[in-house]
PDB file of N, H, CA, C and O in Angstrom:
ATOM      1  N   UNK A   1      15.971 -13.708   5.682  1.00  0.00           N
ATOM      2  CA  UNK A   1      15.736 -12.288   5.866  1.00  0.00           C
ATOM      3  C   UNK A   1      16.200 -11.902   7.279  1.00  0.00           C
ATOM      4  O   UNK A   1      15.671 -12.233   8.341  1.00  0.00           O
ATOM      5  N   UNK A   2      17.175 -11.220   7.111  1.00  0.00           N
ATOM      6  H   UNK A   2      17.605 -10.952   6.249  1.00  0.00           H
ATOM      7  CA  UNK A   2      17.588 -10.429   8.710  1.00  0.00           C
ATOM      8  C   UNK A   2      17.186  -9.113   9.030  1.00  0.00           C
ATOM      9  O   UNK A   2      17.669  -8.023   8.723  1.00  0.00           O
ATOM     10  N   UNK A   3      16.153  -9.450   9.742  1.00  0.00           N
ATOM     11  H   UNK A   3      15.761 -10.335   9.990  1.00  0.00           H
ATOM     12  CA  UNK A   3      15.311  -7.652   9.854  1.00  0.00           C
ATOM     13  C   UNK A   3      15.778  -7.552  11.789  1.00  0.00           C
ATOM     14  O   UNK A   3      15.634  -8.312  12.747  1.00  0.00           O
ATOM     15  N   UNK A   4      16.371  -6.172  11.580  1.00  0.00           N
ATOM     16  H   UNK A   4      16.488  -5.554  10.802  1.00  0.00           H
ATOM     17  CA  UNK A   4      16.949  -5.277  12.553  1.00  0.00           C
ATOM     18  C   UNK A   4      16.101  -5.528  13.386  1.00  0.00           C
ATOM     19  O   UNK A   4      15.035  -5.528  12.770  1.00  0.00           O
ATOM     20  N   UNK A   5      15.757  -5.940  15.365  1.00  0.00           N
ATOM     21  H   UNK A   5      16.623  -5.939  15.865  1.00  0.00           H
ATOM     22  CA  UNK A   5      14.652  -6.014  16.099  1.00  0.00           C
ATOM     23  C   UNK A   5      14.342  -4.401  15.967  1.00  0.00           C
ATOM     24  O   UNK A   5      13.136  -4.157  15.978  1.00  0.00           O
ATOM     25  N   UNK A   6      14.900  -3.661  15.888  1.00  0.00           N
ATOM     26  H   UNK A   6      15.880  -3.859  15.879  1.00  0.00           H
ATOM     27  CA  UNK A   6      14.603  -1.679  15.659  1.00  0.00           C
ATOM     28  C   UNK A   6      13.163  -1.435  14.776  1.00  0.00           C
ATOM     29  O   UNK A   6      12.155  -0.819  15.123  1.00  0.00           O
ATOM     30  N   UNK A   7      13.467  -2.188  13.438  1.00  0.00           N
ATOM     31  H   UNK A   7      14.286  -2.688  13.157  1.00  0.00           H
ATOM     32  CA  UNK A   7      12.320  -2.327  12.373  1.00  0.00           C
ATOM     33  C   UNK A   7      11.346  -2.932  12.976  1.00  0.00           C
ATOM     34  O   UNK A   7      10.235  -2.402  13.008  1.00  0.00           O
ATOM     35  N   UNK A   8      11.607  -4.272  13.622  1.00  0.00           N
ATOM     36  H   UNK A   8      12.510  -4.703  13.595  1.00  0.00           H
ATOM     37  CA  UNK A   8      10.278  -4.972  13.939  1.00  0.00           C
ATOM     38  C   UNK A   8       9.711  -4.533  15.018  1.00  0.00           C
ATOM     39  O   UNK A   8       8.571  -4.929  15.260  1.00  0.00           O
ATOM     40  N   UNK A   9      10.434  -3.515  16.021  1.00  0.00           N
ATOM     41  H   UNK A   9      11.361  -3.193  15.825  1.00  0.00           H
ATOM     42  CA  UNK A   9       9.660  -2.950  17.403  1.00  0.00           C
ATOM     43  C   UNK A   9       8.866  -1.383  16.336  1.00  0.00           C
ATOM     44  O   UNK A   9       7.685  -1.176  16.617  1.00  0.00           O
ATOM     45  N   UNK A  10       9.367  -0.607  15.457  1.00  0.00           N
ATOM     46  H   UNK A  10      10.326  -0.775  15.229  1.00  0.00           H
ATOM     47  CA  UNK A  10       8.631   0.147  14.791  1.00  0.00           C
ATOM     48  C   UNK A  10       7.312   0.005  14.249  1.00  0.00           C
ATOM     49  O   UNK A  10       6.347   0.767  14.314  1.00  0.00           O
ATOM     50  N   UNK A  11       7.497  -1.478  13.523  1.00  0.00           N
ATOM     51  H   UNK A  11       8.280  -2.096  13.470  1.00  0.00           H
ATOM     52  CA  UNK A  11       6.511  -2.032  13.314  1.00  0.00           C
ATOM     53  C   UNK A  11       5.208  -2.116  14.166  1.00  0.00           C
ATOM     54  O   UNK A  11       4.103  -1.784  13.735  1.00  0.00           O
ATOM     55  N   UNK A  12       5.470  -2.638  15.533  1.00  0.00           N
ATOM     56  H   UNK A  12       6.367  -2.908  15.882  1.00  0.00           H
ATOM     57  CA  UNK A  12       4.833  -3.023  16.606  1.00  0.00           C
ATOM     58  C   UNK A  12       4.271  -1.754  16.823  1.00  0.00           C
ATOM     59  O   UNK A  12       3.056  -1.704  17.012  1.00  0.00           O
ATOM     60  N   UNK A  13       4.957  -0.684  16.832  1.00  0.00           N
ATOM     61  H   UNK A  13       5.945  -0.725  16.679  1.00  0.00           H
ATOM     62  CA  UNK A  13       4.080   0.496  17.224  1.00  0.00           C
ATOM     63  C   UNK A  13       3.607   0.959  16.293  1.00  0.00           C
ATOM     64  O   UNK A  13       2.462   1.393  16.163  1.00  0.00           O
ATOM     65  N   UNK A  14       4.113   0.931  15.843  1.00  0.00           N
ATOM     66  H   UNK A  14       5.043   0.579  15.949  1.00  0.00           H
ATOM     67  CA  UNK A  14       2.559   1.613  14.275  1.00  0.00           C
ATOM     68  C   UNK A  14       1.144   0.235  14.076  1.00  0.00           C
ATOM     69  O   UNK A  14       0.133   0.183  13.376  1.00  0.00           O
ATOM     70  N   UNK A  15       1.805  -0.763  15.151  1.00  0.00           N
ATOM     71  H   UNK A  15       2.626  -0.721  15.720  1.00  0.00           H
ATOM     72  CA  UNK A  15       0.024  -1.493  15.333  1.00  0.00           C
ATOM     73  C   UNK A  15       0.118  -2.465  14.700  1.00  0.00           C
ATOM     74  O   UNK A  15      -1.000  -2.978  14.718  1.00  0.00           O
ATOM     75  N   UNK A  16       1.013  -3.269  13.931  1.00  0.00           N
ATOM     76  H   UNK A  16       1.922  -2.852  13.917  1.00  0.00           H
ATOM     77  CA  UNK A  16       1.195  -4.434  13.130  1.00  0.00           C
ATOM     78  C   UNK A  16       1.187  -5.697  14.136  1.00  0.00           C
ATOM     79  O   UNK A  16       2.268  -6.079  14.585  1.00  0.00           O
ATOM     80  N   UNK A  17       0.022  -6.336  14.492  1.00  0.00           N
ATOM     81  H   UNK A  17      -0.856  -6.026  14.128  1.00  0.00           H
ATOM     82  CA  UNK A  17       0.241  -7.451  15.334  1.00  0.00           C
ATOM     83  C   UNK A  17       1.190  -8.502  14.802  1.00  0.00           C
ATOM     84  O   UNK A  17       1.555  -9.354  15.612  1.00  0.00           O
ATOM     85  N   UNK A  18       1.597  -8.562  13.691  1.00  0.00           N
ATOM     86  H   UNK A  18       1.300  -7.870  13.034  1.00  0.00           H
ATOM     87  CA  UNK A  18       2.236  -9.855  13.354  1.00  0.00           C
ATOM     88  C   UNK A  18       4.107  -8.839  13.925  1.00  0.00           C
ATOM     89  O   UNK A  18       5.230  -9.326  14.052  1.00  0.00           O
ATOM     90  N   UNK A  19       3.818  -7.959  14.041  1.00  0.00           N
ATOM     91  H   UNK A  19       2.905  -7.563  13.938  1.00  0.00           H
ATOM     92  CA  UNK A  19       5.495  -7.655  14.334  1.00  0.00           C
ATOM     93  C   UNK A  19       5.823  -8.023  15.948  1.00  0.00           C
ATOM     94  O   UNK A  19       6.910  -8.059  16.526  1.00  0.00           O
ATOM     95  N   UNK A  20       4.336  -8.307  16.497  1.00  0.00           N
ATOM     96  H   UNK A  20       3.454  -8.278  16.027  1.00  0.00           H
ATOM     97  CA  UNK A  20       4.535  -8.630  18.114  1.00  0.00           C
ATOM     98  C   UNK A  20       5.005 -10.191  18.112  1.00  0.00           C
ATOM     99  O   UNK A  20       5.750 -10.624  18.992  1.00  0.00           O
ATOM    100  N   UNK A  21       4.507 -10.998  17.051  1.00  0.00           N
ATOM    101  H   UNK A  21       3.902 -10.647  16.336  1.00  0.00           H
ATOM    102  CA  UNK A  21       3.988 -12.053  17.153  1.00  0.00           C
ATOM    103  C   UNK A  21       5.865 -12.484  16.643  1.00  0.00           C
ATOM    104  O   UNK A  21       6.454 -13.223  17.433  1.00  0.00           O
ATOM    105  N   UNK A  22       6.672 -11.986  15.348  1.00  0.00           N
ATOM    106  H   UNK A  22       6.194 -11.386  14.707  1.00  0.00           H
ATOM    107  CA  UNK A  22       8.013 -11.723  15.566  1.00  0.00           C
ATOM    108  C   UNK A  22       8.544 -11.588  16.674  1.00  0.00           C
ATOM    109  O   UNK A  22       9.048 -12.558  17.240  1.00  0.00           O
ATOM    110  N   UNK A  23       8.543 -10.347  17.218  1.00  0.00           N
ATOM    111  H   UNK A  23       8.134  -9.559  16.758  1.00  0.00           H
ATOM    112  CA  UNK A  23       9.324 -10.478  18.411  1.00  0.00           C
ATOM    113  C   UNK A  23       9.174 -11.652  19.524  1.00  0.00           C
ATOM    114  O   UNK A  23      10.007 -12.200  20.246  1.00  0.00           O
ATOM    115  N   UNK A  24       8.220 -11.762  19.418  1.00  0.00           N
ATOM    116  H   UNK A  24       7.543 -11.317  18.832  1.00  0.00           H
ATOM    117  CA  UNK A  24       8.362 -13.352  20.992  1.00  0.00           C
ATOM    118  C   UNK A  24       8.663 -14.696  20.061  1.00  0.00           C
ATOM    119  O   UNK A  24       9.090 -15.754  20.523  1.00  0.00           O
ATOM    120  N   UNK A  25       8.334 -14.433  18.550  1.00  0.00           N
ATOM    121  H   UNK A  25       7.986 -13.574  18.175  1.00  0.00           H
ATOM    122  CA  UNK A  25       9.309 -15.394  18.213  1.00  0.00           C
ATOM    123  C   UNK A  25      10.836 -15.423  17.859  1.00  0.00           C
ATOM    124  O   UNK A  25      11.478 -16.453  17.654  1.00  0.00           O
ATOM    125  N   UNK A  26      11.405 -13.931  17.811  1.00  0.00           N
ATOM    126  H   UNK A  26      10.883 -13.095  17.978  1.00  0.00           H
ATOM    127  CA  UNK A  26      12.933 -13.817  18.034  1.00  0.00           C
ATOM    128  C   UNK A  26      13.236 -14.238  19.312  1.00  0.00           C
ATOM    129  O   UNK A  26      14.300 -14.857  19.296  1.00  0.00           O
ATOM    130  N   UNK A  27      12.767 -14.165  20.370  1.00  0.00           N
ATOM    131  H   UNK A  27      11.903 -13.662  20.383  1.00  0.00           H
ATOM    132  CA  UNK A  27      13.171 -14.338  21.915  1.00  0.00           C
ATOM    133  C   UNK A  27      13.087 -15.651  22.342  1.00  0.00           C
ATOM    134  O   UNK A  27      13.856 -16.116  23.183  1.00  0.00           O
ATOM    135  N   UNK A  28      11.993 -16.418  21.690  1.00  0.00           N
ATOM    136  H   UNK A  28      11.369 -16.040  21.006  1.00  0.00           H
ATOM    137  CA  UNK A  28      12.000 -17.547  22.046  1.00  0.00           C
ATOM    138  C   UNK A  28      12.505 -18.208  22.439  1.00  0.00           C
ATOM    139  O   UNK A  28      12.127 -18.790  23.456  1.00  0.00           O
ATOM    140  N   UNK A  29      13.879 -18.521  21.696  1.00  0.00           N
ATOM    141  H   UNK A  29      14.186 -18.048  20.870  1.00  0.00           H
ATOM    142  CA  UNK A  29      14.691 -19.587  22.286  1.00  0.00           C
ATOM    143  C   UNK A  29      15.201 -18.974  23.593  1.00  0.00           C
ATOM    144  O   UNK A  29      15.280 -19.819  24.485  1.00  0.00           O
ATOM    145  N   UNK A  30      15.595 -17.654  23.981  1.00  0.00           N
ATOM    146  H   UNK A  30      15.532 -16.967  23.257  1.00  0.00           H
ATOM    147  CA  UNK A  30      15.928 -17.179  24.925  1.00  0.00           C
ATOM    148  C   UNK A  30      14.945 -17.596  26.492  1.00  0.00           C
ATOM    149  O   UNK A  30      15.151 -18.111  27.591  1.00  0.00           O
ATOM    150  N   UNK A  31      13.949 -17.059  25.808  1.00  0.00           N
ATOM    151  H   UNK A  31      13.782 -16.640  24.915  1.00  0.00           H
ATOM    152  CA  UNK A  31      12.676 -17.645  27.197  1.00  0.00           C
ATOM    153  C   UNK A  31      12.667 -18.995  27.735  1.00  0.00           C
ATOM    154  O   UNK A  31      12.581 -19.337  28.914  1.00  0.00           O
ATOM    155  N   UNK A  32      12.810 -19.996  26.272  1.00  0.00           N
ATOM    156  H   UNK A  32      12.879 -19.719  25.314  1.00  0.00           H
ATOM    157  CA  UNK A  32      12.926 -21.206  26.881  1.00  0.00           C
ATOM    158  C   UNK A  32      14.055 -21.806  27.155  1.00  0.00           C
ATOM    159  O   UNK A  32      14.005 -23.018  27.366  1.00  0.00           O
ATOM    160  N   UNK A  33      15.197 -21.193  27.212  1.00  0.00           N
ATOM    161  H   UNK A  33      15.238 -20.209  27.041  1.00  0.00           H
ATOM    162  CA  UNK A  33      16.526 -21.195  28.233  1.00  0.00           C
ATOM    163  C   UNK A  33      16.199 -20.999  29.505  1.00  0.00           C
ATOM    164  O   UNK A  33      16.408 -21.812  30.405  1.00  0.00           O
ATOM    165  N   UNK A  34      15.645 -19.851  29.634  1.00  0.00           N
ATOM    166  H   UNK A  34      15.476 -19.191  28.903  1.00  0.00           H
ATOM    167  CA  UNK A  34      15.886 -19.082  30.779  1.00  0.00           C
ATOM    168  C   UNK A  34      14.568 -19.824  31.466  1.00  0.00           C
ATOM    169  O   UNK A  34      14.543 -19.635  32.682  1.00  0.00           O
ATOM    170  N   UNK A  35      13.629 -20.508  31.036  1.00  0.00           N
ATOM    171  H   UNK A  35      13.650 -20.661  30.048  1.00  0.00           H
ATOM    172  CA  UNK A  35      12.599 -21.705  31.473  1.00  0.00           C
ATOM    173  C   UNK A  35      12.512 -22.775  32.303  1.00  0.00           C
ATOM    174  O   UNK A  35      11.600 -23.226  32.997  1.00  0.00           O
ATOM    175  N   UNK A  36      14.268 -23.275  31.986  1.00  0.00           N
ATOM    176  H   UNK A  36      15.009 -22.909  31.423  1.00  0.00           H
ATOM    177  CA  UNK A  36      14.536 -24.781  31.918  1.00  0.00           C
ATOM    178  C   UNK A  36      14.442 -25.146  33.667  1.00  0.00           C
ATOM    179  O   UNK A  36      15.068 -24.359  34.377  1.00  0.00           O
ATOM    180  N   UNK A  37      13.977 -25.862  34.112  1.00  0.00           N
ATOM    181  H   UNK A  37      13.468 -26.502  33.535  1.00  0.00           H
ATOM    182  CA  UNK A  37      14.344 -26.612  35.194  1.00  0.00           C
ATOM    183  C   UNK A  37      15.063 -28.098  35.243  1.00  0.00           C
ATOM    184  O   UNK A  37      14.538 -29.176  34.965  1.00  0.00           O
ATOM    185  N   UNK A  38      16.073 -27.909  35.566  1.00  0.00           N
ATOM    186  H   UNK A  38      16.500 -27.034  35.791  1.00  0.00           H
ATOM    187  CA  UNK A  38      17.055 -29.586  35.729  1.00  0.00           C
ATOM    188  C   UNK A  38      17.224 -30.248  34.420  1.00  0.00           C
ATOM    189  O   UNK A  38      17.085 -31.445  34.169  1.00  0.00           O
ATOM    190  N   UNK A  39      17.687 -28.863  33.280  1.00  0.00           N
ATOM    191  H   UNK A  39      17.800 -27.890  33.484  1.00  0.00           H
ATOM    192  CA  UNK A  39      17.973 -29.320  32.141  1.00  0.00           C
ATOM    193  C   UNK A  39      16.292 -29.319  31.120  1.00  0.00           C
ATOM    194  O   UNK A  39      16.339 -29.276  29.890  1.00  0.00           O
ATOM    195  N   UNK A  40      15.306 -29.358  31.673  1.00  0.00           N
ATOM    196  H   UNK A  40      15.267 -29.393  32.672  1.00  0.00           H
ATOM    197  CA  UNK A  40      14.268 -29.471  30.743  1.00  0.00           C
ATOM    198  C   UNK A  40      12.928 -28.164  30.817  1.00  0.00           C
ATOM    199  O   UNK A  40      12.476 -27.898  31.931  1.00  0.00           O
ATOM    200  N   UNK A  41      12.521 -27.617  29.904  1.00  0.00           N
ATOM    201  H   UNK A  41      12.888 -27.833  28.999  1.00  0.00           H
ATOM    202  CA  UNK A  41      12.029 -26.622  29.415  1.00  0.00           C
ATOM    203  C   UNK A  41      10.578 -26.997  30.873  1.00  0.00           C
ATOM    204  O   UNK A  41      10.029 -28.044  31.216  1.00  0.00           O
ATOM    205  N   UNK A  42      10.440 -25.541  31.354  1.00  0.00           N
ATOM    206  H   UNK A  42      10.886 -24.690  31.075  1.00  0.00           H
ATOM    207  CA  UNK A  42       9.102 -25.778  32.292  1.00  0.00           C
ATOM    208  C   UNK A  42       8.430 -24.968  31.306  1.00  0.00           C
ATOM    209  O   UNK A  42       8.867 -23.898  30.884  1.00  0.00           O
ATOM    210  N   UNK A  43       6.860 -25.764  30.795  1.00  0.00           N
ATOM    211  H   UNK A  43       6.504 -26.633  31.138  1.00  0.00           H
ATOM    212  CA  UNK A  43       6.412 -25.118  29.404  1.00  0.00           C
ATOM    213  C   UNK A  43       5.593 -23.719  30.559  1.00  0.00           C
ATOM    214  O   UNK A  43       5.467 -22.539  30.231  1.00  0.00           O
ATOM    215  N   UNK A  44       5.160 -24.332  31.877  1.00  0.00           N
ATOM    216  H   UNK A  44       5.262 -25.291  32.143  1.00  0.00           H
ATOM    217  CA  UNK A  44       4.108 -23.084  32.533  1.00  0.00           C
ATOM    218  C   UNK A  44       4.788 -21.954  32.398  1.00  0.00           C
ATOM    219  O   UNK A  44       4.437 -20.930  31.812  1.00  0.00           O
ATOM    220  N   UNK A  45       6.382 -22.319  33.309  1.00  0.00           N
ATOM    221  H   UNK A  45       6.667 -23.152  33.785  1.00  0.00           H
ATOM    222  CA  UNK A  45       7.770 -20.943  33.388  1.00  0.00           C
ATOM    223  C   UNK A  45       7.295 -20.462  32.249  1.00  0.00           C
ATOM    224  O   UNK A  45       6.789 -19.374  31.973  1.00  0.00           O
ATOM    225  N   UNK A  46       7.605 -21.770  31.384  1.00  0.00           N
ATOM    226  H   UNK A  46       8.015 -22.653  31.608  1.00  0.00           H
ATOM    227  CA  UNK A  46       7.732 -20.514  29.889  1.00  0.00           C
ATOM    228  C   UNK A  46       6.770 -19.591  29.457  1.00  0.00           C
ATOM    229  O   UNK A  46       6.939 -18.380  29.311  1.00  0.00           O
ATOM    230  N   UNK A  47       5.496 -20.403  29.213  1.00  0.00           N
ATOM    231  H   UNK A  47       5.359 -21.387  29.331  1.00  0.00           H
ATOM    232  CA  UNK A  47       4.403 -19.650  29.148  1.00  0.00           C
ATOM    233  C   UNK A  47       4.350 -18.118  29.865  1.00  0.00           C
ATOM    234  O   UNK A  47       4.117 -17.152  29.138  1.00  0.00           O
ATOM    235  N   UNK A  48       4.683 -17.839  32.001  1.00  0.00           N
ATOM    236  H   UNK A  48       4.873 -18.624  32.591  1.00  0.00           H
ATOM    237  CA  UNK A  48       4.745 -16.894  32.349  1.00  0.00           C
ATOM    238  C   UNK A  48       5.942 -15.877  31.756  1.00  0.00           C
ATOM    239  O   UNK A  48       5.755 -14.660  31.789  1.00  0.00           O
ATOM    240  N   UNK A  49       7.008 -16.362  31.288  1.00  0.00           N
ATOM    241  H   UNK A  49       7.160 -17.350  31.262  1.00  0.00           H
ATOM    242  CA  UNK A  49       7.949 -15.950  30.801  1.00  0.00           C
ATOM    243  C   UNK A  49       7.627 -14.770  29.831  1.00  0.00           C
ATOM    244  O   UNK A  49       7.707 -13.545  29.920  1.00  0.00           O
ATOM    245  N   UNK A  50       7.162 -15.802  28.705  1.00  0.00           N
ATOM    246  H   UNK A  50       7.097 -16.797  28.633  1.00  0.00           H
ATOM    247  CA  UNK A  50       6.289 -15.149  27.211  1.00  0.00           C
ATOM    248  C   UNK A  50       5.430 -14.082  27.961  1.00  0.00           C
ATOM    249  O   UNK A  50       5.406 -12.926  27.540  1.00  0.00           O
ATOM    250  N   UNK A  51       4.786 -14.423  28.971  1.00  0.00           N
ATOM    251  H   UNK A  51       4.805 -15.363  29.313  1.00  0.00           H
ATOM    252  CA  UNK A  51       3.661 -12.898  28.928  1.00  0.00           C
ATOM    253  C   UNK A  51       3.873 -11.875  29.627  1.00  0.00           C
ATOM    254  O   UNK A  51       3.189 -10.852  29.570  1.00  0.00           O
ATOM    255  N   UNK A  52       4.959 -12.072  30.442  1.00  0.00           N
ATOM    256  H   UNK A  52       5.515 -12.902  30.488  1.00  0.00           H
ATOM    257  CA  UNK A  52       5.612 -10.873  31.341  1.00  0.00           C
ATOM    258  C   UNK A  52       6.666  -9.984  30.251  1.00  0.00           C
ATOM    259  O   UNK A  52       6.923  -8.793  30.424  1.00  0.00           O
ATOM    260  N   UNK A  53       7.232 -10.845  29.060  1.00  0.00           N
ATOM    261  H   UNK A  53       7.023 -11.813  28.919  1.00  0.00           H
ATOM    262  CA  UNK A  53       7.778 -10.676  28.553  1.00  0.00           C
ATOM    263  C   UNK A  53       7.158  -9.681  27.522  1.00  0.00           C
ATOM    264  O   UNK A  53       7.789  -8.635  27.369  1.00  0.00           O
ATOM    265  N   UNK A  54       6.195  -9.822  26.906  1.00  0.00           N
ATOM    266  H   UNK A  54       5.683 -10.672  27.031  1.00  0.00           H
ATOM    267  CA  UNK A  54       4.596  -9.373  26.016  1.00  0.00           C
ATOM    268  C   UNK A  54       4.472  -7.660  26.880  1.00  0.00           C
ATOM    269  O   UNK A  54       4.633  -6.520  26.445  1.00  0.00           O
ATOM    270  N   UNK A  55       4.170  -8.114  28.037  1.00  0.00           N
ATOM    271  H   UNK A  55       4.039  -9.040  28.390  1.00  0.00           H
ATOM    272  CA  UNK A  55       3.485  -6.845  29.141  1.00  0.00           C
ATOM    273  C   UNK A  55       5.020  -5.483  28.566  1.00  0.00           C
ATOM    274  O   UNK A  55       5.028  -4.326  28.147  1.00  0.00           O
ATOM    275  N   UNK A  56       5.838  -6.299  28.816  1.00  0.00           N
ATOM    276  H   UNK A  56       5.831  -7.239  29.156  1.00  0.00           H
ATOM    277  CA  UNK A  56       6.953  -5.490  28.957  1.00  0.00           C
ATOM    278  C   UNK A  56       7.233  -4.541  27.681  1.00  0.00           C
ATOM    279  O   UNK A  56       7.397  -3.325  27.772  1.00  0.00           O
ATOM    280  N   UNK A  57       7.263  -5.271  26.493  1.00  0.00           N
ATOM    281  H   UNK A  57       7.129  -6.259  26.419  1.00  0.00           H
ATOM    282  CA  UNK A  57       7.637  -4.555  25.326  1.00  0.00           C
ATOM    283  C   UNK A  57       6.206  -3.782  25.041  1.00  0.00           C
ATOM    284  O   UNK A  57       6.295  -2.687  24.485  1.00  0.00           O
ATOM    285  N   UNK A  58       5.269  -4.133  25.284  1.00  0.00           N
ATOM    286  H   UNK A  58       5.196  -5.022  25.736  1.00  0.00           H
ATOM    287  CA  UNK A  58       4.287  -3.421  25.126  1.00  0.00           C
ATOM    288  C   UNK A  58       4.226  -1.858  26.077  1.00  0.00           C
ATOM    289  O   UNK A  58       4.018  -0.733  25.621  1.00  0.00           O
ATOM    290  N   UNK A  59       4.377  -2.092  26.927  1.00  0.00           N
ATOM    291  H   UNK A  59       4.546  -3.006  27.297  1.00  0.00           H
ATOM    292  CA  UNK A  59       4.616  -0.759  27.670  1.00  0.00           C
ATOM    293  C   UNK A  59       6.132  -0.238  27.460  1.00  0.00           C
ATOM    294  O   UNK A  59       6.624   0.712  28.068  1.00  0.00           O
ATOM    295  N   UNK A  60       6.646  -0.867  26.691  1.00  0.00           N
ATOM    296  H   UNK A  60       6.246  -1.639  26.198  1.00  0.00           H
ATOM    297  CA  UNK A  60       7.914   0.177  26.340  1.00  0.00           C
ATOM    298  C   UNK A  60       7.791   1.191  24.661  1.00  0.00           C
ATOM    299  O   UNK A  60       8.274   2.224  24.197  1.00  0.00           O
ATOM    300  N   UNK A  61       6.618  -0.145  24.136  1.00  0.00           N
ATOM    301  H   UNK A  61       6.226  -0.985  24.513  1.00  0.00           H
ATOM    302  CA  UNK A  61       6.528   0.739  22.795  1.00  0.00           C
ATOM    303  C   UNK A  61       5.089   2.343  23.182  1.00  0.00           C
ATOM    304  O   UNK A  61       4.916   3.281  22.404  1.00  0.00           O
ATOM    305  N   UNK A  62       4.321   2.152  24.548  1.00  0.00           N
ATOM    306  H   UNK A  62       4.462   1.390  25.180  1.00  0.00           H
ATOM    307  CA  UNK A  62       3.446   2.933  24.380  1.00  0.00           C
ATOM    308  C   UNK A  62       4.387   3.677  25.227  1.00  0.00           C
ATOM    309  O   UNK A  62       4.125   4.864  25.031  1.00  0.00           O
ATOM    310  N   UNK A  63       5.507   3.564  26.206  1.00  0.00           N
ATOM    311  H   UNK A  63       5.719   2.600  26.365  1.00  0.00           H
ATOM    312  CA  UNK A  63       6.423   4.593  26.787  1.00  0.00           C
ATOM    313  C   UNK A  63       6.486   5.278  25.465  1.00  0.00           C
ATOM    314  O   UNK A  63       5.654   6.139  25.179  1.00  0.00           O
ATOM    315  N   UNK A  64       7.624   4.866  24.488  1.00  0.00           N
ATOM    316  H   UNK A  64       8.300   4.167  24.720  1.00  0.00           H
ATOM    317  CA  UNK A  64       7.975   5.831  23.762  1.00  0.00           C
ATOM    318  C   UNK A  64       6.773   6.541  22.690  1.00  0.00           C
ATOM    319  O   UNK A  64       6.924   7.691  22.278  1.00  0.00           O
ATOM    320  N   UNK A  65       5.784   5.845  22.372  1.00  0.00           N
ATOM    321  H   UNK A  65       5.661   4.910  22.706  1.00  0.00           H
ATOM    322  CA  UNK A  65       4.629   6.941  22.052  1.00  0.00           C
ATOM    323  C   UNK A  65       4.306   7.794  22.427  1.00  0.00           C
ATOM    324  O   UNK A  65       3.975   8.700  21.663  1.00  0.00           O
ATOM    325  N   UNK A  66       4.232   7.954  23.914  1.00  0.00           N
ATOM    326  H   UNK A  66       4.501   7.218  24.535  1.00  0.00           H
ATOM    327  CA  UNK A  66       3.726   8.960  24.998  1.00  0.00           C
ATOM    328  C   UNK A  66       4.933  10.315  24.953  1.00  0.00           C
ATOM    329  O   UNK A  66       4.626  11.497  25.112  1.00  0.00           O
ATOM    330  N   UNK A  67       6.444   9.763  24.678  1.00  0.00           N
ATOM    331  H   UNK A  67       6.694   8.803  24.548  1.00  0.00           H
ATOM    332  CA  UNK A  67       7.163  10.689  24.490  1.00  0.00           C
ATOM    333  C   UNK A  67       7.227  11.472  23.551  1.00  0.00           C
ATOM    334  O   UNK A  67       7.137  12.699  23.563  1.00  0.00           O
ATOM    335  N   UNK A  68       7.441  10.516  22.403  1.00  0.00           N
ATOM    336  H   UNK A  68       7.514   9.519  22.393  1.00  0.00           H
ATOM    337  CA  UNK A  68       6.831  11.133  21.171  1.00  0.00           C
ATOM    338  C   UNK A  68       6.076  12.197  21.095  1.00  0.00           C
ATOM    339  O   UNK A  68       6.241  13.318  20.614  1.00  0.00           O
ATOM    340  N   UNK A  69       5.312  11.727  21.586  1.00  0.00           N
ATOM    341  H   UNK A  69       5.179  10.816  21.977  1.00  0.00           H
ATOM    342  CA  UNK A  69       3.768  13.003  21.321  1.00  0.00           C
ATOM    343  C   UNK A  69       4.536  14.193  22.377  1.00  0.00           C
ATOM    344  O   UNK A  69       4.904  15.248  21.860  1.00  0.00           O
ATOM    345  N   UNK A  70       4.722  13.998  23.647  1.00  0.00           N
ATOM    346  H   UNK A  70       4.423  13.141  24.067  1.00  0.00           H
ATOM    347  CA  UNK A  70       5.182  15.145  24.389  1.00  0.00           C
ATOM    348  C   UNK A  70       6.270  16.141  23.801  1.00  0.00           C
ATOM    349  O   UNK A  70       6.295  17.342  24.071  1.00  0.00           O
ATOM    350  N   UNK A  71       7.233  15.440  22.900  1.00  0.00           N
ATOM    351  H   UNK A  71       7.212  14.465  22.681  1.00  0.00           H
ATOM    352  CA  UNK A  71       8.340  16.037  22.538  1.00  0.00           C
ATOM    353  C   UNK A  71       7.768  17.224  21.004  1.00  0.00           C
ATOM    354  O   UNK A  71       6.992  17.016  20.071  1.00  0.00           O
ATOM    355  N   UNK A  72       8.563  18.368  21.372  1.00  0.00           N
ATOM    356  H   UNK A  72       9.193  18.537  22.130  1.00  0.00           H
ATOM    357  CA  UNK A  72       7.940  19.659  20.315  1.00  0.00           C
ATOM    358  C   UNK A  72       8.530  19.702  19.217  1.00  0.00           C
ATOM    359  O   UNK A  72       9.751  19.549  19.212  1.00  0.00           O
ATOM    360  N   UNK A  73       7.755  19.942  17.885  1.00  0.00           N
ATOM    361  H   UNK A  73       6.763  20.066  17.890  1.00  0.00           H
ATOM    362  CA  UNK A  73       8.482  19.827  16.823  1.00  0.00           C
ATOM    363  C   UNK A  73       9.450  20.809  16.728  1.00  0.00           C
ATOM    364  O   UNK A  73       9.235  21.940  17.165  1.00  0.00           O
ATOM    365  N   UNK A  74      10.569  20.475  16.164  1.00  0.00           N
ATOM    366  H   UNK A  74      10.744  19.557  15.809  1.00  0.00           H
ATOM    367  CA  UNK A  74      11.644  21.487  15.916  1.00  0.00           C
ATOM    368  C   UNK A  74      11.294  22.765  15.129  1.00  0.00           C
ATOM    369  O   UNK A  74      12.160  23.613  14.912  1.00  0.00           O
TER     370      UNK A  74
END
């Protein structure tokens, strides 16, 4: 199943915890790249990685809620 990250961040904001729980598992392998020290995964890095990472999309899905609501219906 190839679901668009668009669908699964929609998801996330209409409150579906398992669509959060998707996204840091789409990224994953990315985090634990971007983790590695001297070739091998630092699990703490990673760990801080994952939750700065968490903080982030989370305040981008309640950014665009907040707009949402501000913006006037046509």
């Amino acid at each position: 199943m190839n679901v668009r990250i668009k669908d699964v961040l929609a998801r996330a904001k209409a409150g579906d915890a398992k669509a959060m729980e998707d996204i840091l598992l789409r990224f994953d392998r990315l985090i634990r790249k971007v983790s590695m020290d001297h070739g091998v995964v630092d699990e703490e890095i990673a760990q801080e990685v994952r939750e700065e990472f968490m903080r982030k999309v989370r305040r981008r899905i309640e950014k665009t809620e907040s707009h949402a609501k501000e913006k006037p219906a046509p």
